[in-house]
C-alpha positions as CSV (number, residue, x, y, z in Angstrom):
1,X,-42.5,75.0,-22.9
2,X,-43.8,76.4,-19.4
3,X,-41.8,78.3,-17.7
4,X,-41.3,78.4,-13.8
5,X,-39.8,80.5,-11.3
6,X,-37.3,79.8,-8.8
7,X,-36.6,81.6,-5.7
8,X,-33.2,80.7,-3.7
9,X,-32.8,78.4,-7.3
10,X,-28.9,77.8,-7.2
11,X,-28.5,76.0,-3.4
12,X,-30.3,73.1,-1.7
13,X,-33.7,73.3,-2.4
14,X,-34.0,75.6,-4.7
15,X,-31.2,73.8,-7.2
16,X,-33.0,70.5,-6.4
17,X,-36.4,71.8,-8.0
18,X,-34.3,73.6,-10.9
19,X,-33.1,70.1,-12.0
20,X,-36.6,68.6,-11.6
21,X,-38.2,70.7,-12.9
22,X,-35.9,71.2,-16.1
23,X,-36.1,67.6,-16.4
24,X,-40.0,67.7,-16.5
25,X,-39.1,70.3,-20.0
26,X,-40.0,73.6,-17.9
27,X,-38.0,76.8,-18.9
28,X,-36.5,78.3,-15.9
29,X,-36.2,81.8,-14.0
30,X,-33.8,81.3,-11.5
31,X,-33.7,84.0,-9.0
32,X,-30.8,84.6,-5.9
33,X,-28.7,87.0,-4.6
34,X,-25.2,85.7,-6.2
35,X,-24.7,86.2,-10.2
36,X,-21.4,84.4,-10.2
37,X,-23.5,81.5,-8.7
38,X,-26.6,81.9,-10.6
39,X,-24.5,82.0,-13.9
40,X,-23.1,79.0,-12.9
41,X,-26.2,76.8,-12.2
42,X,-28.3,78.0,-15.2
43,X,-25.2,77.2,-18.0
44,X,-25.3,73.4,-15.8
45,X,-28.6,72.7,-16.0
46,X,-29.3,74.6,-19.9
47,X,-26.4,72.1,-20.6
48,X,-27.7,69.1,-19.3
49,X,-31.3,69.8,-20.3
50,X,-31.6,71.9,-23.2
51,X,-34.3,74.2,-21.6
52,X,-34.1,77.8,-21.6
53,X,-32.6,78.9,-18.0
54,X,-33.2,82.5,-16.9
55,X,-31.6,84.2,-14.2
56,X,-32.5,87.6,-11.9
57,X,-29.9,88.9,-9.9
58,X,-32.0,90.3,-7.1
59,X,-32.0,90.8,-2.9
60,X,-36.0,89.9,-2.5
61,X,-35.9,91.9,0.6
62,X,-35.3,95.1,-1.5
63,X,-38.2,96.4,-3.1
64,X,-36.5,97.9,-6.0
65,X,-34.5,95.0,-6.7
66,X,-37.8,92.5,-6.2
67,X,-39.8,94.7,-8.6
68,X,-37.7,92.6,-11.2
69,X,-39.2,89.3,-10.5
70,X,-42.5,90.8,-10.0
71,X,-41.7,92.5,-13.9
72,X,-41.1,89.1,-15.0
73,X,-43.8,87.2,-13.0
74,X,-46.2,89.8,-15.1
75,X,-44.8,89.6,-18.2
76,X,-47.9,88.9,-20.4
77,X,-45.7,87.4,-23.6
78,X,-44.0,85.1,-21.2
79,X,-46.4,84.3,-18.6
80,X,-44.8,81.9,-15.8
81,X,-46.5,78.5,-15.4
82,X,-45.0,77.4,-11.8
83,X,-43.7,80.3,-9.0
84,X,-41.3,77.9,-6.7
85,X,-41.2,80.3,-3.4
86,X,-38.0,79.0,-2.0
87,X,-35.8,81.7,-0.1
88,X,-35.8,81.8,3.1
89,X,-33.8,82.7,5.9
90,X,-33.3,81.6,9.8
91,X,-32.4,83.7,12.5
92,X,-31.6,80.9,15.4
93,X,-31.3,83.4,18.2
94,X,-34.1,83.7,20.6
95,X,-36.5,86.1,19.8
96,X,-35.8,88.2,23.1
97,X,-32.3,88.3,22.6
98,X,-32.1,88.5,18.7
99,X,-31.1,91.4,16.7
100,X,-33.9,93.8,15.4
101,X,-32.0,94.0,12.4
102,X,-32.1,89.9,11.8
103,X,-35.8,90.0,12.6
104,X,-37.0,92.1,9.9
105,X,-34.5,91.0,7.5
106,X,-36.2,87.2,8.3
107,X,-40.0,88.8,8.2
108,X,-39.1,90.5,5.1
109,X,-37.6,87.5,3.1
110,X,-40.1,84.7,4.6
111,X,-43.5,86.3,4.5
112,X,-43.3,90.0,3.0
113,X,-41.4,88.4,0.0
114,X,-43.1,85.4,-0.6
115,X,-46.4,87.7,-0.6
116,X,-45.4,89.9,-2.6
117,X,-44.7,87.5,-5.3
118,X,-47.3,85.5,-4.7
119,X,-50.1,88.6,-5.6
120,X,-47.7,89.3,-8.7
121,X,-48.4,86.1,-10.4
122,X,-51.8,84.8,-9.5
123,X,-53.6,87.7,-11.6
124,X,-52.3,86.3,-15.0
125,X,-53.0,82.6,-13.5
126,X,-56.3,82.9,-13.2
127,X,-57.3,84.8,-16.3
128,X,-55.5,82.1,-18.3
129,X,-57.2,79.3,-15.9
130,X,-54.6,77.3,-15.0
131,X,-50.8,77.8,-13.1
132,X,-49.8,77.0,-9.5
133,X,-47.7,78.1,-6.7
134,X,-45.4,76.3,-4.1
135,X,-44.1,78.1,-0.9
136,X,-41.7,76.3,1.0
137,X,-42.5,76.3,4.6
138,X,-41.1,74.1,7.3
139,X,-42.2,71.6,9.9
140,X,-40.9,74.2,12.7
141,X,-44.1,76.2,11.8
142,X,-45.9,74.0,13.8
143,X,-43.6,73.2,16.6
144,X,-41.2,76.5,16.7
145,X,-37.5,75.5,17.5
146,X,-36.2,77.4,20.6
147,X,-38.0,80.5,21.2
148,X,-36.8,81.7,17.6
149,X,-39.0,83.7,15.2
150,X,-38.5,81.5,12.1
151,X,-41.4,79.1,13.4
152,X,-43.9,81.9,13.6
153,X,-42.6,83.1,10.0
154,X,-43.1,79.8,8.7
155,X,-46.3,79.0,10.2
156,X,-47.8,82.7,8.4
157,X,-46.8,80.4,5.1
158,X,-49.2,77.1,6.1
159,X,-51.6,79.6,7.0
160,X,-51.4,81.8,3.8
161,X,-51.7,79.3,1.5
162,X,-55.0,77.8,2.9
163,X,-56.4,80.9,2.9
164,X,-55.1,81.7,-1.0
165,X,-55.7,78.3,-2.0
166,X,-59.5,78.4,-0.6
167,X,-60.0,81.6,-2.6
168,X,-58.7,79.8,-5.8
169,X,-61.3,77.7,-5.9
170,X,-62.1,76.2,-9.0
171,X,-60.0,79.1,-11.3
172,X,-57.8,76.2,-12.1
173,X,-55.0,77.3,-10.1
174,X,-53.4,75.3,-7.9
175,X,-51.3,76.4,-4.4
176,X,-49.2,74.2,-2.0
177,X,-47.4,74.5,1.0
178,X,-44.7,72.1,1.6
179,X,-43.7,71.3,5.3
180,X,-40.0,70.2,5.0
181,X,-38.3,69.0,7.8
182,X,-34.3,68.4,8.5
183,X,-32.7,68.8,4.8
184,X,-29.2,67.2,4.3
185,X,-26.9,69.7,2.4
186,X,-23.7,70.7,2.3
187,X,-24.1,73.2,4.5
188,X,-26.4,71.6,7.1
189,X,-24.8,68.1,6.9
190,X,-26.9,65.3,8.2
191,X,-25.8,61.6,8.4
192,X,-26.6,58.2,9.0
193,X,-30.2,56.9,7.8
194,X,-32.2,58.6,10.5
195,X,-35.8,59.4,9.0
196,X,-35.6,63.2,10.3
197,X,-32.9,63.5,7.3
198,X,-34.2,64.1,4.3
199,X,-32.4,64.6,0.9
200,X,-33.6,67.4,-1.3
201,X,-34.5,65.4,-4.1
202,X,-37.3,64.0,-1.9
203,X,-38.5,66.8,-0.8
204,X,-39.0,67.9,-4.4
205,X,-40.0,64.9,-5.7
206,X,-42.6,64.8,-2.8
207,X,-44.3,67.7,-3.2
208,X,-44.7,67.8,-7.3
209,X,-46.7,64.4,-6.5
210,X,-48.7,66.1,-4.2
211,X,-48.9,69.5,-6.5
212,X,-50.2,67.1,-9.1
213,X,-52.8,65.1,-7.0
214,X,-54.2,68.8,-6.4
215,X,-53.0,68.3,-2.5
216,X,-52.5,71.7,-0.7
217,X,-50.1,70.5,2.2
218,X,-47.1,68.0,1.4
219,X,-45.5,67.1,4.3
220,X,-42.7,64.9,3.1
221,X,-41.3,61.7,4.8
222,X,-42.8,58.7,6.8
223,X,-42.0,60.5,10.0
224,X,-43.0,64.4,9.3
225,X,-46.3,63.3,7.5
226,X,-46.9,61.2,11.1
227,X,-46.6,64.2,13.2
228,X,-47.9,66.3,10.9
229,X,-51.4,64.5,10.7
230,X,-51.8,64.4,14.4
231,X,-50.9,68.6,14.5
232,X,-52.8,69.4,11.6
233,X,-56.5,68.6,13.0
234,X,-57.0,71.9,13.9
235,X,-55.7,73.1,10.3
236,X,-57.5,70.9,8.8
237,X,-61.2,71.9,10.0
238,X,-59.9,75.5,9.0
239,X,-59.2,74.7,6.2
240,X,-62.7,73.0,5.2
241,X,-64.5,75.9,6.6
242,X,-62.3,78.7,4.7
243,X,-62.7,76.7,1.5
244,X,-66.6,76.5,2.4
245,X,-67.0,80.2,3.2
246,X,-64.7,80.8,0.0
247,X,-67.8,79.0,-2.6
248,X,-70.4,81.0,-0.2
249,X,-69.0,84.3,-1.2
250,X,-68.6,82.8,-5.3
251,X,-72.5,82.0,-4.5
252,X,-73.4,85.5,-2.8
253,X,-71.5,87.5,-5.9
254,X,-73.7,86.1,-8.3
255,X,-76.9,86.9,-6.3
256,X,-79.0,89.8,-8.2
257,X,-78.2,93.8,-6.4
258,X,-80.9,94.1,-3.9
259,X,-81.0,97.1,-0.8
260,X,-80.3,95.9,2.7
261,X,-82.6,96.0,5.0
262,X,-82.4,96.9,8.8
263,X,-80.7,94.1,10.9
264,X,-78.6,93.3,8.0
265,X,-75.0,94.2,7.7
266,X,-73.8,96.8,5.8
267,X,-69.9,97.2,3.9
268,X,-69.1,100.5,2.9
269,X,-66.7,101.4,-0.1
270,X,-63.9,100.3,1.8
271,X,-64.7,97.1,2.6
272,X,-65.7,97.4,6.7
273,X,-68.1,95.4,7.6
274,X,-70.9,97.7,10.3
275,X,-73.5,95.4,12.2
């Protein structure tokens, strides 16, 4: 069976993709701060689905305790199929006013995290030729609530995964960002049929559809993907250019040695670039 990993698996999101996903017959690695909690949801879901369920114990803002993840995201005898980046954390203060302390704790989960992981698990991808990668960023990285740092975090996730998925190009592995909007839960609430609600079963649903049609971007909902395709022109050429300039260095790697000549540029061992 493959196996996928969860970040943030036992709440919301992250317990919405564990179920789908054990459902589709992937073994899981859960991963979240709680082990009363994570103990909890993997003996549910191994219960209900027969799949193996895995759990790490681990604050991903810790480097010592993420090195675990990253131990089992490289584990060559059980290499990891699907890595489900889904922890997160909002500071809603305004950026000005916020505490330092919340800032880097949100900068650290969100984006140092999520990167981190990210560069663990792509190496063994792409040797075997195939995998794939979700990161779960928001529809506030394109219109920041407030004045609150969150947006910008989220928005470094679209952007990242254009940029990593333009590089992937044609290794057979697959990465998707998925702009979720308002999510009912237990702990956000949400009522009525308003089409800024969305459950987390759509969400999940949404985006495995578009992981499977190849899509890089799934912006769930009628209302989001509405917004989303009138803010994402700009991403969108960016994206066709990064994925363009991606195949032009494939191209200029498989071009014989030869010396350069004046005019050219030059890159030195370290990779600057001197005109």
């Amino acid at each position: 069976m493959p196996t996928a990993v969860i970040t943030g698996g036992t709440l919301g999101l992250g317990a919405a993709y564990a179920h789908h996903l054990s459902e589709r017959g992937f073994d899981l690695v859960l991963v979240a701060r709680d082990r009363t909690r994570l103990d909890v949801v993997a003996e549910r879901i191994g219960r209900r689905s027969g799949v193996i369920v895995e759990t790490i114990a681990a604050d991903l803002t810790d480097p010592r305790e993420r090195a675990l993840v990253e131990l089992r995201l490289t584990d060559p005898d059980r290499p990891v199929e699907l890595l489900v980046n889904n922890a997160g954390t909002e500071c809603p203060e305004v950026f000005g006013t916020a505490p330092l302390e919340s800032l880097l704790y949100e900068i650290d989960l969100n984006i140092v995290a999520l990167m981190c992981l990210t560069r663990a698990v792509l190496p063994g991808m792409t040797a075997r030729g195939r995998g794939a990668v979700i990161n779960v960023a928001s529809f506030a990285g394109y219109l920041p609530p407030g004045g609150c740092a969150y947006g910008a975090s989220k928005a470094w996730v679209l952007t990242f995964t254009d940029t990593v998925a333009a590089s992937l190009s044609g290794t057979g592995v697959r990465m998707l960002a998925v702009c979720a909007g308002r999510i009912r839960s237990d702990a956000t609430g949400g009522t009525g049929r308003s089409p800024l609600w969305l459950t987390p079963e759509q969400v999940v649903r949404s985006s495995m559809t578009d992981l499977d049609k190849g899509r890089t971007l799934s912006t769930p909902g009628w209302l989001y993907r509405g917004l989303v395709s009138f803010l994402e022109s700009p991403r969108s050429a960016l994206r066709l250019t990064a994925t363009a300039a991606g195949r032009g260095r494939e191209r200029c790697a498989r071009l014989p040695d030869r010396p350069v000549t004046a005019g050219h540029m030059a890159s030195d061992a370290d990779g600057r670039i001197d005109r």
